[in-house]
C-alpha positions as CSV (number, residue, x, y, z in Angstrom):
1,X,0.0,0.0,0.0
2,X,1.5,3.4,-0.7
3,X,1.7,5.7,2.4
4,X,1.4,9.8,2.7
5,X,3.5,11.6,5.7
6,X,1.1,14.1,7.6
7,X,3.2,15.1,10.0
8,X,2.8,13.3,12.8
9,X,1.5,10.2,11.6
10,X,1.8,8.5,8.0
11,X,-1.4,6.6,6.4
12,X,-1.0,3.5,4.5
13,X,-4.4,3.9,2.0
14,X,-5.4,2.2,-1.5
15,X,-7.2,3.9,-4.2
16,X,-9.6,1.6,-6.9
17,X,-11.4,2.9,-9.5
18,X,-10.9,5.5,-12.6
19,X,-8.8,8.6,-11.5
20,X,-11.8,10.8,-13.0
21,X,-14.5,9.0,-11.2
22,X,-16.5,10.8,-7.8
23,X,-14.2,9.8,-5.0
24,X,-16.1,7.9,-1.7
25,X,-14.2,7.6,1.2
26,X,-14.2,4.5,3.5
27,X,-13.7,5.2,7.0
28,X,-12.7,2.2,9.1
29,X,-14.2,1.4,12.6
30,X,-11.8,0.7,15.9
31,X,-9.6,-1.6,15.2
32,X,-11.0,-2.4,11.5
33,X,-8.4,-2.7,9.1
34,X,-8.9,-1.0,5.9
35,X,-9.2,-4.4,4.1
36,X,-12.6,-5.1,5.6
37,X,-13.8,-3.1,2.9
38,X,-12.7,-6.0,0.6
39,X,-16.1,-6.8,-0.6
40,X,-18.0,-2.8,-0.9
41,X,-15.0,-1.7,-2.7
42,X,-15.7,-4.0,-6.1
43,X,-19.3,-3.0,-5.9
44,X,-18.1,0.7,-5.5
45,X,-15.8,1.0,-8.2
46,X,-18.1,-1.2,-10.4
47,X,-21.1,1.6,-10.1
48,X,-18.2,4.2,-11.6
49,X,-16.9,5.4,-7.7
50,X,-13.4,6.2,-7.1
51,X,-13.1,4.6,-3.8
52,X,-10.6,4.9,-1.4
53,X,-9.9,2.8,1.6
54,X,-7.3,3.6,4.1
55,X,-5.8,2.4,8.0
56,X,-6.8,4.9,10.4
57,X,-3.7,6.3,12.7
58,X,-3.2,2.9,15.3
59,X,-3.8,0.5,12.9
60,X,-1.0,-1.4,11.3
61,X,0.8,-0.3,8.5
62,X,-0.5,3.2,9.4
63,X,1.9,4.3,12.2
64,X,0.7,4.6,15.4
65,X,1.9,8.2,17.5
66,X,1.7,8.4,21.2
67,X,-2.1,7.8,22.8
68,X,-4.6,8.9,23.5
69,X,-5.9,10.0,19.7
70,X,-9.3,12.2,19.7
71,X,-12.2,11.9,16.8
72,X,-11.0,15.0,15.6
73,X,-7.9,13.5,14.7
74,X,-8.8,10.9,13.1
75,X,-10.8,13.5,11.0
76,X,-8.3,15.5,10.1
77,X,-6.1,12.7,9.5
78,X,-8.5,11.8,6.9
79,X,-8.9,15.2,5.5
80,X,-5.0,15.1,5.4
81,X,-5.2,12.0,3.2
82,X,-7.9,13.5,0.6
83,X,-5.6,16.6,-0.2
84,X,-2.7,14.5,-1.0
85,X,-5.3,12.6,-3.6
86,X,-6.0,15.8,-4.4
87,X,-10.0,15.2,-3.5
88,X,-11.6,18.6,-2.8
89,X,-14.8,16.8,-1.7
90,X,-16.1,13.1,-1.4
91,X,-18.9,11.1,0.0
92,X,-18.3,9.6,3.4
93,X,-19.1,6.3,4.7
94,X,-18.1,5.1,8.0
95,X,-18.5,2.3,9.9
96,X,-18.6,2.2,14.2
97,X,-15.5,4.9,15.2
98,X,-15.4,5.8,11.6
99,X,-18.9,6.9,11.7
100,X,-18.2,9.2,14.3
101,X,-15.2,10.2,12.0
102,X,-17.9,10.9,8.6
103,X,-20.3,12.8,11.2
104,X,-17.7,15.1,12.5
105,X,-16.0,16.0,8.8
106,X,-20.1,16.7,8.0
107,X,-20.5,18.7,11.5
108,X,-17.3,21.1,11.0
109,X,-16.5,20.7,7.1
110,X,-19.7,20.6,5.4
111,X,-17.8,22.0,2.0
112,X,-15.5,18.9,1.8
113,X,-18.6,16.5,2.0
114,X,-21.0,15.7,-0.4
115,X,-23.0,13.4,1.9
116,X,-22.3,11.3,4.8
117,X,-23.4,7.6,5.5
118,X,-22.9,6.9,9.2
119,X,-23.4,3.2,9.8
120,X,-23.7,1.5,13.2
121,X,-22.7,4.7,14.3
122,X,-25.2,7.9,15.2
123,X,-26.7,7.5,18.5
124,X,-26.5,9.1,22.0
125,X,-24.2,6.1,23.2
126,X,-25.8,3.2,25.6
127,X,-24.5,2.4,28.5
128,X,-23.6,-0.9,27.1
129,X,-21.4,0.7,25.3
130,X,-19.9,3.1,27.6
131,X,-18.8,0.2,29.9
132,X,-17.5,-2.4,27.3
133,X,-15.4,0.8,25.8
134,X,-14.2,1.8,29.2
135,X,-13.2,-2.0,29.9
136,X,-11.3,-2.3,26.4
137,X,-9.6,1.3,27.2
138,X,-8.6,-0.1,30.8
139,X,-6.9,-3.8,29.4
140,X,-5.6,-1.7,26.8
141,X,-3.5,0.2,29.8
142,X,-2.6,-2.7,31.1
143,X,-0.7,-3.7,28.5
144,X,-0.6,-7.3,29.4
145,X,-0.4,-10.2,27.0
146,X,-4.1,-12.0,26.3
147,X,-4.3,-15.0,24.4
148,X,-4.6,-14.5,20.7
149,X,-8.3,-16.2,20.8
150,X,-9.9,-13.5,23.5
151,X,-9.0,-10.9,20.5
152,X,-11.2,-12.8,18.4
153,X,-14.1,-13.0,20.8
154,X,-13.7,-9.5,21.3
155,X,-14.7,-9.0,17.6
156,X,-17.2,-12.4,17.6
157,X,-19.2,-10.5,20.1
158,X,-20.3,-8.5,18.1
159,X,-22.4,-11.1,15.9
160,X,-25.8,-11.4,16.4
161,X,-27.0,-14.1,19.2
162,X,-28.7,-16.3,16.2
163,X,-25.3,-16.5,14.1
164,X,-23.1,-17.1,17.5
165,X,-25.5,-20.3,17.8
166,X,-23.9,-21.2,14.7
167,X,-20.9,-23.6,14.7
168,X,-20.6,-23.0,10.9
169,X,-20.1,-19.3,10.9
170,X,-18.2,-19.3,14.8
171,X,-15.8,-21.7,13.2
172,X,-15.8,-19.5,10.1
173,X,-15.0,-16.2,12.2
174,X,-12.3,-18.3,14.2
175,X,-10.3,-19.8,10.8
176,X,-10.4,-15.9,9.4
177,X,-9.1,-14.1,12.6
178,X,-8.8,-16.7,15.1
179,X,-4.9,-16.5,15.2
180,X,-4.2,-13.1,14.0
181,X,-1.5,-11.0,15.7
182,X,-2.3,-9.2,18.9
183,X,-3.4,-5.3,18.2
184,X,-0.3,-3.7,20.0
185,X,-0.1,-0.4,21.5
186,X,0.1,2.7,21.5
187,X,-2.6,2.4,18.8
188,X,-4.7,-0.3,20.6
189,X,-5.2,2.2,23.6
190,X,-5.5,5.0,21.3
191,X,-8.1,3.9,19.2
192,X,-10.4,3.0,22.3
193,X,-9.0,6.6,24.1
194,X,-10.6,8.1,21.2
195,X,-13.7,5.8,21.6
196,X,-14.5,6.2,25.2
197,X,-13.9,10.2,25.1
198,X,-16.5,10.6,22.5
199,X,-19.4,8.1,24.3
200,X,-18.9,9.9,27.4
201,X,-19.3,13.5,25.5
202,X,-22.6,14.7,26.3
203,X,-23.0,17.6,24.1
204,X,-21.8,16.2,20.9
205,X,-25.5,15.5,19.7
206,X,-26.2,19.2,20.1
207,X,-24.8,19.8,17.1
208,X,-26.7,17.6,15.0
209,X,-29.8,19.9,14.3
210,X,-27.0,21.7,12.2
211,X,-25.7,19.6,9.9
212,X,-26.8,20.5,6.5
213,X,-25.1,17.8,4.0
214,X,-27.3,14.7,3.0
215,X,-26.9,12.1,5.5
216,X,-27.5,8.6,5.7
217,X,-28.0,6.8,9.2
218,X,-27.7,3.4,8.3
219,X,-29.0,0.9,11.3
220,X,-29.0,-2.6,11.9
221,X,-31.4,-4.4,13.7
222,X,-29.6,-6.6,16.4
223,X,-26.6,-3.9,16.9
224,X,-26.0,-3.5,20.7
225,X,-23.4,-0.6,20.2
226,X,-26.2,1.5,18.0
227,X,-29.6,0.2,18.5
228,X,-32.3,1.3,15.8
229,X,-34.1,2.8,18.5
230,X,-31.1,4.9,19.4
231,X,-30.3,5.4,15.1
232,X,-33.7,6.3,14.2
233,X,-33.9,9.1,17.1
234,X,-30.6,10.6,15.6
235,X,-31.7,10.5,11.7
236,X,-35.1,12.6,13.3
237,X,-32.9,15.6,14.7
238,X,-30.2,15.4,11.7
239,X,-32.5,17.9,9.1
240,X,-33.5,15.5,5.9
241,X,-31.2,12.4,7.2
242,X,-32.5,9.4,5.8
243,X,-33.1,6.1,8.3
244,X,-32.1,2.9,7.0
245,X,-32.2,-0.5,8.8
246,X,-31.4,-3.9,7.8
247,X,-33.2,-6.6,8.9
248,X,-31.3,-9.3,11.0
249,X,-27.9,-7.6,10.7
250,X,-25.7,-6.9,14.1
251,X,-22.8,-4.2,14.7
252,X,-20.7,-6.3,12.3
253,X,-23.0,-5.8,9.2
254,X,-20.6,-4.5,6.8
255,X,-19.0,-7.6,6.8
256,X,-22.0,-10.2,7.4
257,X,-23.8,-8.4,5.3
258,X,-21.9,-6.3,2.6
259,X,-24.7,-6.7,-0.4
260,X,-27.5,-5.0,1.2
261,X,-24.9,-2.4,2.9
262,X,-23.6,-1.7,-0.8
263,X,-27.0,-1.3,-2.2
264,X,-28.5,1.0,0.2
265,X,-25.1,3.3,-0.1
266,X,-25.5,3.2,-3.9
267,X,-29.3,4.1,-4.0
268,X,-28.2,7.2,-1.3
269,X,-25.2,8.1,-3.5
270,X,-27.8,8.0,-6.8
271,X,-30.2,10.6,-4.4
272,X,-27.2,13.0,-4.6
273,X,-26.4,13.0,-7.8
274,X,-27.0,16.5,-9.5
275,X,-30.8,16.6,-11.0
């Protein structure tokens, strides 16, 4: 992957599609490599996009600077990475962290984004997801060496309860990423510093009644960090959002189910396109 230096962290990112094509943007979630894009990007790039996917600052072969890292890093970081493509504008789409990542760049840089799709992602944060966050941010301090399988359950958690009473797809999770190298720090602990600071900030919905580019708030049904309940009250305040949700989908649905993510993101992308 080719790498740009911004300063005080350099992004590994990959670019697919025709140079002249509208750029989209992939935004990663914590600890989501930039490959777990792997089956949107074809779908992209086959609907004409120029899409480009990239390792957020933490994430291996992006370097990882000292912790904690903020949202507004991470944005910037990304902002960063479009002017060295030389993108004066894209559509968004983030997943988990990097939904928070899309809604920020729409919140404070409206004129770089032509829409936003914010996936698992908009909602006033549960406190399920305050305490797992705050647990992941604490082991990360810790620093102590944890078998390479309780990484895996970390992400296998995040199924739905009727596919984790599935041998077939457990064992399937377990072959892909059952043995895969521990997430070291500092970008381990700054990824979830970045996290936890952002649930626990109580004023950062305020600003959603503002936002004036197209959004997207793409829920899924069994998704215990972003619950539709919790999704749907977000796409009400965001002025014209529209609500999505996919049917028997969990947190993990851009991976368990990437067709019916892709298709909703290109019928939103064909709403923006000029009349």
């Amino acid at each position: 992957m080719p790498t740009v230096n911004l300063g005080e962290v350099t992004i590994a990112y990959d670019v697919a599609g025709d140079d002249d094509a509208q750029p989209v943007v992939l935004v990663s979630g914590c600890g989501g490599p930039a490959v777990g894009w792997f089956a949107t990007v074809p779908v992209l790039v086959g609907a004409g996009y120029r899409v480009v996917t990239f390792d957020n600052r933490g994430m291996a072969p992006s370097s990882s600077p000292p912790s904690p890292y903020s949202v507004a890093e991470l944005a910037a970081d990304t902002l960063g990475l479009c002017d060295h493509l030389g993108i004066d504008d894209a559509r968004f789409v983030g997943h988990s962290l990097g939904g928070w990542v899309a809604e920020m760049l729409a919140i404070r840089h409206p004129d770089r984004v032509r829409c936003a799709a914010l996936l698992g992602s908009c909602n006033e944060a549960t406190a399920w997801e305050k305490a797992i966050t705050t647990v992941e941010r604490d082991l990360a301090r810790l620093d102590h060496d944890l078998p390479r399988l309780f990484y895996a359950t970390e992400t296998l958690r995040y199924l739905t309860n009727a596919e984790l009473q599935q041998d077939a797809v457990v064992e399937a999770w377990l072959e892909l990423i059952g043995d895969s190298a521990v997430w070291p720090n500092p970008g381990r602990l700054g990824q979830y510093e970045a996290c936890l600071a952002w649930s626990l900030d109580l004023d950062r919905t305020a600003a959603w009644p503002d936002i004036r580019v197209p959004c997207l708030v793409l829920a899924f049904e069994h998704d215990v960090d972003s619950p539709p309940e919790r999704a749907r009250r977000a796409a009400e305040v965001i002025p014209g959002a529209r609500y999505v949700e996919i049917a028997g989908a969990g947190h993990l649905a851009p991976f368990t189910h990437p067709s019916e993510v892709a298709q909703v993101l290109l019928e939103f992308f064909e709403e923006q396109q000029p009349m």
